[in-house]
N, CA, C and O atoms as CSV, one atom per row, in Angstrom:
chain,resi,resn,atom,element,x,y,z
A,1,UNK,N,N,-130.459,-223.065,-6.374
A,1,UNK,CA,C,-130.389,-224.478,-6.053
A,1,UNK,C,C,-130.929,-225.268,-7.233
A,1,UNK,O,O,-131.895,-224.680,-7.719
A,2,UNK,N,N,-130.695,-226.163,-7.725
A,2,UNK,CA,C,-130.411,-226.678,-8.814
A,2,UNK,C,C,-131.133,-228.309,-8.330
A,2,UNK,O,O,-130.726,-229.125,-7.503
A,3,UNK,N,N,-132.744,-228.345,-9.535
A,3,UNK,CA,C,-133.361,-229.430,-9.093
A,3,UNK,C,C,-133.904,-230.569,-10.040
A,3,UNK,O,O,-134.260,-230.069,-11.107
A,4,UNK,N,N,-134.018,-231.421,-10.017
A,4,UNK,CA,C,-134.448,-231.931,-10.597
A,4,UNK,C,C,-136.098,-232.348,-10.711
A,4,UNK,O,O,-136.646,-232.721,-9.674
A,5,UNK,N,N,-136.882,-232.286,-11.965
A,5,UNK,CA,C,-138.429,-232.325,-11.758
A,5,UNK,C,C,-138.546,-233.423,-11.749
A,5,UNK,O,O,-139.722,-233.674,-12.012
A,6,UNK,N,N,-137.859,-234.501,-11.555
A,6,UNK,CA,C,-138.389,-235.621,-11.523
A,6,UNK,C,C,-138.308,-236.166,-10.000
A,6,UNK,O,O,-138.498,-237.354,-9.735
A,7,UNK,N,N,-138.138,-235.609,-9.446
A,7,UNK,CA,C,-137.956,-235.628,-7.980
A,7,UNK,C,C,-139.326,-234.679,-7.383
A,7,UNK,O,O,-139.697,-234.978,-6.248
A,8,UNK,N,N,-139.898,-233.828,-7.927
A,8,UNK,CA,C,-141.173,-232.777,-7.460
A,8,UNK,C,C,-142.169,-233.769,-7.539
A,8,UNK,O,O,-142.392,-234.471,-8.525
A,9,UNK,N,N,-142.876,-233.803,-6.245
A,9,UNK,CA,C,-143.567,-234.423,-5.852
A,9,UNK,C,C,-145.200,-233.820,-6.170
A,9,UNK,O,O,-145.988,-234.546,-6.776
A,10,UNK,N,N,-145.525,-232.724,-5.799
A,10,UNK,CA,C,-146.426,-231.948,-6.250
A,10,UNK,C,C,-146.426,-230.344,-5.887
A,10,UNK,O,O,-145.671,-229.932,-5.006
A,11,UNK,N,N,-147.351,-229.405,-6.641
A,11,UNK,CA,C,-147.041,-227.616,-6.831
A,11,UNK,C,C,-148.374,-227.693,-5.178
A,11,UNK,O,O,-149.372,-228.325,-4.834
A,12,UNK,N,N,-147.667,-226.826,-4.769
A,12,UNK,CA,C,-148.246,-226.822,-3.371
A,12,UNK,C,C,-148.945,-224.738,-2.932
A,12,UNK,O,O,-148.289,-223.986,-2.211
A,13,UNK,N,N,-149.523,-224.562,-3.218
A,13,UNK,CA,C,-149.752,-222.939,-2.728
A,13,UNK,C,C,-149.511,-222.860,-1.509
A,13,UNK,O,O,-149.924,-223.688,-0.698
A,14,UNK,N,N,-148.857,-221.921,-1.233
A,14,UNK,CA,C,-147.989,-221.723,0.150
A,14,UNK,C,C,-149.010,-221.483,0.998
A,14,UNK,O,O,-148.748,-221.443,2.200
A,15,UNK,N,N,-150.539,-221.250,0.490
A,15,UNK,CA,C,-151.932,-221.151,1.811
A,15,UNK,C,C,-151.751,-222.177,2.452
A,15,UNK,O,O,-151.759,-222.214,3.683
A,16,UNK,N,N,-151.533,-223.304,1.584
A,16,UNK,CA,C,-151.857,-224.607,2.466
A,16,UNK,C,C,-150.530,-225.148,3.287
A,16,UNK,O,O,-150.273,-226.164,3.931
A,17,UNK,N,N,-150.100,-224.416,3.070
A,17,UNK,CA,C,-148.527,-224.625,3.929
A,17,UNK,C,C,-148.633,-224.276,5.698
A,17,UNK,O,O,-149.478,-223.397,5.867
A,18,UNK,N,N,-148.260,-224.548,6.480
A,18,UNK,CA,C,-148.397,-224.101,8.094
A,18,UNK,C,C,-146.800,-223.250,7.557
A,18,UNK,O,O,-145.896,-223.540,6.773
A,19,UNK,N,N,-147.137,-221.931,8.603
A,19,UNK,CA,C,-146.167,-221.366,8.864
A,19,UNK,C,C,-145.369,-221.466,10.237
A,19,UNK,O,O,-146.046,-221.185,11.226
A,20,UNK,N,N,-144.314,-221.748,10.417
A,20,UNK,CA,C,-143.386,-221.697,12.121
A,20,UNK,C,C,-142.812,-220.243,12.067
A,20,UNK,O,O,-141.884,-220.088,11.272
A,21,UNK,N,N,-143.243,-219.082,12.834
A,21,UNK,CA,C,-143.236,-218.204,12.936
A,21,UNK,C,C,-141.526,-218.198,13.390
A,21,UNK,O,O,-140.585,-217.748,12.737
A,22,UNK,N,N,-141.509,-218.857,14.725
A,22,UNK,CA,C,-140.488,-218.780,15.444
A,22,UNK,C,C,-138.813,-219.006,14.424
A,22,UNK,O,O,-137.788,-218.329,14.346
A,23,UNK,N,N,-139.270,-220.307,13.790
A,23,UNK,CA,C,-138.111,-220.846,12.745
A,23,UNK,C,C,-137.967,-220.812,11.612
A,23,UNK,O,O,-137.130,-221.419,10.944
A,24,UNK,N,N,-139.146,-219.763,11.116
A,24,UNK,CA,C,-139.118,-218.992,9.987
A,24,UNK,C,C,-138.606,-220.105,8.719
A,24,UNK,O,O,-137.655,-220.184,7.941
A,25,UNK,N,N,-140.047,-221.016,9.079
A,25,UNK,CA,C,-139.837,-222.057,7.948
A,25,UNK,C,C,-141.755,-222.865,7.554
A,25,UNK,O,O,-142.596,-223.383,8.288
A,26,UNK,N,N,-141.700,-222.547,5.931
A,26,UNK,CA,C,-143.054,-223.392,5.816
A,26,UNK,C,C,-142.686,-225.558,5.986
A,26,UNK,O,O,-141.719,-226.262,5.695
A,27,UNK,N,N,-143.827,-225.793,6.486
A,27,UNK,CA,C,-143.883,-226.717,6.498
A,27,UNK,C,C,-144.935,-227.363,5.840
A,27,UNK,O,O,-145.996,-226.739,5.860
A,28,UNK,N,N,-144.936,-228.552,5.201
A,28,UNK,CA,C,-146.265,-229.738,4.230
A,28,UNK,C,C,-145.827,-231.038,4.434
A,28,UNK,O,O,-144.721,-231.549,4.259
A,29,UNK,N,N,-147.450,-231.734,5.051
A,29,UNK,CA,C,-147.009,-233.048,4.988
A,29,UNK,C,C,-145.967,-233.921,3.628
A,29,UNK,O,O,-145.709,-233.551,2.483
A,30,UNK,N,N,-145.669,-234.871,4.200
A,30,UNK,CA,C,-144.594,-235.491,3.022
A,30,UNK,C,C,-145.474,-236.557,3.076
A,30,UNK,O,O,-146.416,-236.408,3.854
A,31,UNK,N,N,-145.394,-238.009,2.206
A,31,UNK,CA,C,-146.054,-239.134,2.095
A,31,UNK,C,C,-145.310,-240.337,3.262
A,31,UNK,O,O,-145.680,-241.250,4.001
A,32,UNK,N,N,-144.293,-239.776,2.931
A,32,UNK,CA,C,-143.116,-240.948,3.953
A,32,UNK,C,C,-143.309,-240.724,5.514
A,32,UNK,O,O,-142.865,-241.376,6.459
A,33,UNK,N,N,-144.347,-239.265,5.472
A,33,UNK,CA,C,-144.678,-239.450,7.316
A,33,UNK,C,C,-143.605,-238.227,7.849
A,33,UNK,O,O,-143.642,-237.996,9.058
A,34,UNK,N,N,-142.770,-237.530,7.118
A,34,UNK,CA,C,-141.849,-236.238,7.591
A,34,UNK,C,C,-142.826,-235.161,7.255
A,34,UNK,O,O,-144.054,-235.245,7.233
A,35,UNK,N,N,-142.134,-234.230,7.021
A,35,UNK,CA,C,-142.431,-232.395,6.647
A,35,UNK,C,C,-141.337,-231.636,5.275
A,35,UNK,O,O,-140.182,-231.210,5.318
A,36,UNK,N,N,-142.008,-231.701,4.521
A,36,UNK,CA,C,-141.446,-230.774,3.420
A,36,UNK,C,C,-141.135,-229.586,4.003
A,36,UNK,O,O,-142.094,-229.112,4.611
A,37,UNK,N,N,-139.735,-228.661,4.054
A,37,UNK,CA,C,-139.315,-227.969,4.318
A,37,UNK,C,C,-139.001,-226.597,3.430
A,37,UNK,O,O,-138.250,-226.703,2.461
A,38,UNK,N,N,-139.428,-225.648,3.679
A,38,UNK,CA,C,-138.411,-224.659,2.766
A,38,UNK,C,C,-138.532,-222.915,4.195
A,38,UNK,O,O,-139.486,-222.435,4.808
A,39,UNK,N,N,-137.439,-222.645,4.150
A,39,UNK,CA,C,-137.325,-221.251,4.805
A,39,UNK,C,C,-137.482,-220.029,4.223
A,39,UNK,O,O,-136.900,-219.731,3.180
A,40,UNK,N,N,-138.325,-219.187,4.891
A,40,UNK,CA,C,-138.771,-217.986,4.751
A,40,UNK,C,C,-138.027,-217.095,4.055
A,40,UNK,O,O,-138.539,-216.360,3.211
A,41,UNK,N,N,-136.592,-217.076,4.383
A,41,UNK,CA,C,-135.620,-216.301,3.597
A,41,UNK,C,C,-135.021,-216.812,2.418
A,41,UNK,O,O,-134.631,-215.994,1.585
A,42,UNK,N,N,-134.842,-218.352,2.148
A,42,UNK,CA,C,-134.650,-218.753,0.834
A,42,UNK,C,C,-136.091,-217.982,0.081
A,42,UNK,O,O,-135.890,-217.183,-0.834
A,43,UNK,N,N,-137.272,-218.230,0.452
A,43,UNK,CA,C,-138.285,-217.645,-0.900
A,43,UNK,C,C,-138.194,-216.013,-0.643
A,43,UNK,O,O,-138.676,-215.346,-1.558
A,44,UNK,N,N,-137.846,-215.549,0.061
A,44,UNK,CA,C,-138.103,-213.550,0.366
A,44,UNK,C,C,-136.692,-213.516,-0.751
A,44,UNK,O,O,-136.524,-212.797,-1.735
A,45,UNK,N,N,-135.503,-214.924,0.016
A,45,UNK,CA,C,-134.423,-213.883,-1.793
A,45,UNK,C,C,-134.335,-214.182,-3.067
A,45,UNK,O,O,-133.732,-213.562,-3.943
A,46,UNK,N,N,-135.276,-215.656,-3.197
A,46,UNK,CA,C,-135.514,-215.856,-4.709
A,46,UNK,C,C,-134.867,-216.997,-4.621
A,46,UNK,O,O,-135.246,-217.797,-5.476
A,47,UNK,N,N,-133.958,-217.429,-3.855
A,47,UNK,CA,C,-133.161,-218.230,-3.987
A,47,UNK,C,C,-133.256,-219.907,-4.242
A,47,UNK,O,O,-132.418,-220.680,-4.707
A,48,UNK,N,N,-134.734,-220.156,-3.704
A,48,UNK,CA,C,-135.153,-221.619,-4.040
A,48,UNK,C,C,-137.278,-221.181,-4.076
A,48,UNK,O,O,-137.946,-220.209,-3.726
A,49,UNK,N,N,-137.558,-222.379,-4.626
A,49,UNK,CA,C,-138.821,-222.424,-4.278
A,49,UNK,C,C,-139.155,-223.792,-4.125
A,49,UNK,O,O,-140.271,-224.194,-4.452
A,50,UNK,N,N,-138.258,-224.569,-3.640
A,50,UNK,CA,C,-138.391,-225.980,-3.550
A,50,UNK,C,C,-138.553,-226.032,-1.992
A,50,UNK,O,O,-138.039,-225.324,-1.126
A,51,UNK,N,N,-139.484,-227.156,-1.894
A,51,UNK,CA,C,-139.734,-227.667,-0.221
A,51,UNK,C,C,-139.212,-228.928,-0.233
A,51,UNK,O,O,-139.699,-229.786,-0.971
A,52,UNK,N,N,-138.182,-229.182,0.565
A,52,UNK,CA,C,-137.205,-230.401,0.801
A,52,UNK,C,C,-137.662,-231.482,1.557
A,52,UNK,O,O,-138.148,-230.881,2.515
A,53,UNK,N,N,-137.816,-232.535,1.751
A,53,UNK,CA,C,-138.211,-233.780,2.709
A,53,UNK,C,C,-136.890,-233.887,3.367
A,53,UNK,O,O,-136.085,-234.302,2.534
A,54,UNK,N,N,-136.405,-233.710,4.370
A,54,UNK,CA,C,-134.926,-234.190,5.119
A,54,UNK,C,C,-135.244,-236.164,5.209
A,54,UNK,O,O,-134.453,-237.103,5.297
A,55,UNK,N,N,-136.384,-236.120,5.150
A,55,UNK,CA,C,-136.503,-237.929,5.601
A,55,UNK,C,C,-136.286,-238.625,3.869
A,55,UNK,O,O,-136.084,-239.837,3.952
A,56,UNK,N,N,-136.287,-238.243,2.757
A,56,UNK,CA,C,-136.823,-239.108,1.447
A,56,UNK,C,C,-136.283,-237.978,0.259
A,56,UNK,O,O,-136.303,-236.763,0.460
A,57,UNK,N,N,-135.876,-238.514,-0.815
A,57,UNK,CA,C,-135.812,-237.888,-2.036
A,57,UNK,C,C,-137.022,-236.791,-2.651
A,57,UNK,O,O,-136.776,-235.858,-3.416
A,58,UNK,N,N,-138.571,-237.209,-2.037
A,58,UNK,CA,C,-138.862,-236.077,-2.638
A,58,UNK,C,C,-139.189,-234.889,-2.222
A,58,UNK,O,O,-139.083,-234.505,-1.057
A,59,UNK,N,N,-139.725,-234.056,-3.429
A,59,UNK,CA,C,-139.559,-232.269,-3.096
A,59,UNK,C,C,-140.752,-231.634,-3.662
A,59,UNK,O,O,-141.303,-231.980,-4.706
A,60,UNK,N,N,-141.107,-230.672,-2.883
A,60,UNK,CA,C,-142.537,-229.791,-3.684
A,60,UNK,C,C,-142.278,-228.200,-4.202
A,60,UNK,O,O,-141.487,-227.402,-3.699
A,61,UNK,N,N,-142.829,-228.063,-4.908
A,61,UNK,CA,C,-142.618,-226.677,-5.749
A,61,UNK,C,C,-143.373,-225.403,-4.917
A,61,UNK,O,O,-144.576,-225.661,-4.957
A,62,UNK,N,N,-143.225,-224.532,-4.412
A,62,UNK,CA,C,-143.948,-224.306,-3.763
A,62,UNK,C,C,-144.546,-223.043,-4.752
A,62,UNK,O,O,-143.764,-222.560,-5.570
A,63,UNK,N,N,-145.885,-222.538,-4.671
A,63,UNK,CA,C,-146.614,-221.406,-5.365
A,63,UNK,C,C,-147.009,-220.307,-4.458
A,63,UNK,O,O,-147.810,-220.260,-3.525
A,64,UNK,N,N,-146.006,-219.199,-5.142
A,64,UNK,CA,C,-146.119,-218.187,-4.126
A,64,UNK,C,C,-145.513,-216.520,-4.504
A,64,UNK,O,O,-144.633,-216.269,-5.329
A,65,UNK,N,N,-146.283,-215.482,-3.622
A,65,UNK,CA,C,-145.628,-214.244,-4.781
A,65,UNK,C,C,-144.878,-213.571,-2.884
A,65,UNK,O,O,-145.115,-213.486,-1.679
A,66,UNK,N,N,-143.918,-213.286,-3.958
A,66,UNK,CA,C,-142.665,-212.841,-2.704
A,66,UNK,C,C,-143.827,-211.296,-2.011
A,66,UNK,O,O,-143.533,-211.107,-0.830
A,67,UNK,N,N,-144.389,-210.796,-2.257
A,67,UNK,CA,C,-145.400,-209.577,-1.403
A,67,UNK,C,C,-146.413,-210.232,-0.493
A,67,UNK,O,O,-147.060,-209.622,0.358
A,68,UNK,N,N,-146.510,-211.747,-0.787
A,68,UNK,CA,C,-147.553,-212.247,0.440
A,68,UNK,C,C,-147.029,-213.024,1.517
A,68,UNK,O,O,-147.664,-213.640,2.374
A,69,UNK,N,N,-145.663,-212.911,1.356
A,69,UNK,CA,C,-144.659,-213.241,2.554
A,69,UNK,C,C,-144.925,-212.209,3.752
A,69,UNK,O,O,-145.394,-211.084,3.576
A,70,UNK,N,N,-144.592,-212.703,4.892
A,70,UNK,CA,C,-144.509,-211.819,6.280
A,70,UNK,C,C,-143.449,-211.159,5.907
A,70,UNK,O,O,-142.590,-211.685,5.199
A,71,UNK,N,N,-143.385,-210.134,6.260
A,71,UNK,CA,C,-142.298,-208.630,6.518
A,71,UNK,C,C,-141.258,-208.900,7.439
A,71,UNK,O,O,-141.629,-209.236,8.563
A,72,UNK,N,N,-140.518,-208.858,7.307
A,72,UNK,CA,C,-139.451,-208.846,8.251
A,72,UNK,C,C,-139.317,-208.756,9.494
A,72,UNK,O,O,-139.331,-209.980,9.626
A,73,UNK,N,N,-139.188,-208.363,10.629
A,73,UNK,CA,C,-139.286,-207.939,11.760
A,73,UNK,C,C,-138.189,-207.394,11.947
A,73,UNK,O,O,-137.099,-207.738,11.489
A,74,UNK,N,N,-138.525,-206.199,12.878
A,74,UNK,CA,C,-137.209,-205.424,13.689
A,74,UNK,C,C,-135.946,-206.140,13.469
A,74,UNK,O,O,-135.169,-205.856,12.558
A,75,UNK,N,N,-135.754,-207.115,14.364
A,75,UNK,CA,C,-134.551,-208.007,14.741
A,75,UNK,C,C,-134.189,-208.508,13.866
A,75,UNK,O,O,-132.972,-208.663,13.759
A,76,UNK,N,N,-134.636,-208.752,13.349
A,76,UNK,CA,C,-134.478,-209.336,11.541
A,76,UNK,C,C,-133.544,-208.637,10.567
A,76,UNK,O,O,-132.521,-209.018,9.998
A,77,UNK,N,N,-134.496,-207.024,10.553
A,77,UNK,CA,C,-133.748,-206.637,9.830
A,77,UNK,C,C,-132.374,-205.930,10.506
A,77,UNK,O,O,-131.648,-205.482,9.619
A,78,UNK,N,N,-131.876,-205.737,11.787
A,78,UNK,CA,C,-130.945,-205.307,12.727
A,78,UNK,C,C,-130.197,-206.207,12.314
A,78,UNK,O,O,-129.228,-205.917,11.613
A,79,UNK,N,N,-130.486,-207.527,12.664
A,79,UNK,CA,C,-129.704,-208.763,12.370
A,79,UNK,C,C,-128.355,-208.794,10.819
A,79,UNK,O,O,-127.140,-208.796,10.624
A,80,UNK,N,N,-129.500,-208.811,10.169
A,80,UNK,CA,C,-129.003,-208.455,8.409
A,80,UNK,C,C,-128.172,-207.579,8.508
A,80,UNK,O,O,-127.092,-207.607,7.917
A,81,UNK,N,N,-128.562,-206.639,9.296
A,81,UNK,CA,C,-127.762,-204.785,9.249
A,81,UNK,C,C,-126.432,-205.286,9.840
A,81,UNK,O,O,-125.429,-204.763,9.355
A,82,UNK,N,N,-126.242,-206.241,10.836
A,82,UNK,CA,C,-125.352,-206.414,11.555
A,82,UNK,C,C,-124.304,-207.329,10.851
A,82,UNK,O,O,-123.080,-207.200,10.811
A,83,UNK,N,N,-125.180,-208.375,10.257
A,83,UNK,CA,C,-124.438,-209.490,9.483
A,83,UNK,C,C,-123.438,-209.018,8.228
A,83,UNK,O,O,-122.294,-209.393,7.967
A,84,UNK,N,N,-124.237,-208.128,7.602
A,84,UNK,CA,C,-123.810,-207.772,6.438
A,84,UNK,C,C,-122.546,-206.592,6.342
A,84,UNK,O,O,-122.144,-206.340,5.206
A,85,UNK,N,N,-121.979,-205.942,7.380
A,85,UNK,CA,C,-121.549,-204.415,7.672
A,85,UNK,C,C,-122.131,-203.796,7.149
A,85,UNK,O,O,-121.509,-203.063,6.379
A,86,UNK,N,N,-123.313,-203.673,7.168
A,86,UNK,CA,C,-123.937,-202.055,6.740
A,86,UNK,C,C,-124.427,-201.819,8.178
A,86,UNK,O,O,-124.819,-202.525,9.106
A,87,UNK,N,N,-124.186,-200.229,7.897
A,87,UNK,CA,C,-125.122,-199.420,9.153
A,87,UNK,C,C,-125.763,-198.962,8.609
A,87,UNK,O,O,-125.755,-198.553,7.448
A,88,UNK,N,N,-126.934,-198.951,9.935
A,88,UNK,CA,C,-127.762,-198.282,9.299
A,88,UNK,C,C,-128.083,-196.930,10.110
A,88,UNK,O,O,-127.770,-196.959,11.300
A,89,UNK,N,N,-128.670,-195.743,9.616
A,89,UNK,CA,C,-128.908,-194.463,10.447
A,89,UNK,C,C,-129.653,-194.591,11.025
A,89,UNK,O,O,-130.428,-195.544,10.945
A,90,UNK,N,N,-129.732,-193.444,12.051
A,90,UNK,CA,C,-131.125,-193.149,12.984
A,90,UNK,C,C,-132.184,-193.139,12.729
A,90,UNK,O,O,-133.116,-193.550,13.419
A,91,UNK,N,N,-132.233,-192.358,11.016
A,91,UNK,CA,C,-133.680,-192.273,10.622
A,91,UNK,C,C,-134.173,-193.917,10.373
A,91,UNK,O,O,-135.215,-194.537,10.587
A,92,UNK,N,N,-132.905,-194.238,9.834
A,92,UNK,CA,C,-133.763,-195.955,9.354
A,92,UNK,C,C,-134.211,-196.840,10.029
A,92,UNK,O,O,-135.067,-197.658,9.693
A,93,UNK,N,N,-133.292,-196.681,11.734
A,93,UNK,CA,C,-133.479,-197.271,12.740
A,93,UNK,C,C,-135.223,-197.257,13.175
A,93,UNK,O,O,-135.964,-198.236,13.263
A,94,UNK,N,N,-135.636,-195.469,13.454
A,94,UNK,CA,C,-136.700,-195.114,13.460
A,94,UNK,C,C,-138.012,-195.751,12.627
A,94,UNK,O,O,-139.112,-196.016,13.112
A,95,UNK,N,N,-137.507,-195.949,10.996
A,95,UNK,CA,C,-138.740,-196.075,10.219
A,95,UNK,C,C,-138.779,-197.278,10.615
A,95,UNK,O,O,-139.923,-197.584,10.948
A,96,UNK,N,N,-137.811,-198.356,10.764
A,96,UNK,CA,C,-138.287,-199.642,10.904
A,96,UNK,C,C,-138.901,-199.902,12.171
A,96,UNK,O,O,-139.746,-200.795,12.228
A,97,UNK,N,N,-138.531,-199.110,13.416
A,97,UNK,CA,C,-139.205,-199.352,14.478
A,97,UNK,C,C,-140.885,-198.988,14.300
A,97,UNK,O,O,-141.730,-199.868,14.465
A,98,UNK,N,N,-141.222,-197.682,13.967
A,98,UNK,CA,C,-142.522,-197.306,13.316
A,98,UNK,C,C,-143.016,-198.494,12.270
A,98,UNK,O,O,-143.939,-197.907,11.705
A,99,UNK,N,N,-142.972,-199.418,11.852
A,99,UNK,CA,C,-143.431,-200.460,10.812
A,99,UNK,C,C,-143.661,-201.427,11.586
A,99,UNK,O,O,-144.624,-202.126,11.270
A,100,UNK,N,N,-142.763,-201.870,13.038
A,100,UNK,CA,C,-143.193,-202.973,13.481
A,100,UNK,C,C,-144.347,-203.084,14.724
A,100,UNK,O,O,-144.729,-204.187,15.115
């Protein structure tokens, strides 16, 4: 995703971020009175590290190392398995159940 820094509002460490477990999205106050947005799976694939305001132009950088992210969950990764056509085997079925 493709940003502009003149729009980054400020570098934010993802501690101070609230996590929504359920919607698998960090949230940070914004100034305009919304929530800076960015989802769990945009930063686990690299794909952004920007936190979006849906209410206002600006955006925060977020600071963060992809190993101090939450792990996936079961359903999660079934989900992926399902989305993507891959199967997966018994054994893998197994290890991931043993992890969660």
């Amino acid at each position: 995703m493709a940003t502009s820094d003149e729009n980054i509002y400020d570098e934010i460490e993802i501690e101070d971020m609230t996590y929504d477990a359920k919607l698998q999205i960090y949230h940070y106050p914004c100034p305009c009175g919304d929530r800076f947005e960015v989802s769990l799976d945009d930063l686990r694939d690299g794909e952004t590290d920007i936190g979006i305001c849906p209410s206002c132009s600006l955006q925060i950088r977020v600071i963060y190392e992809v190993k101090d992210l939450p792990l996936p969950t079961f359903e999660e990764e079934q989900k992926k398995a399902k989305g993507d056509g891959t199967v997966m085997s018994d054994q893998q079925v197994a290890s991931l159940a043993a992890v969660s």
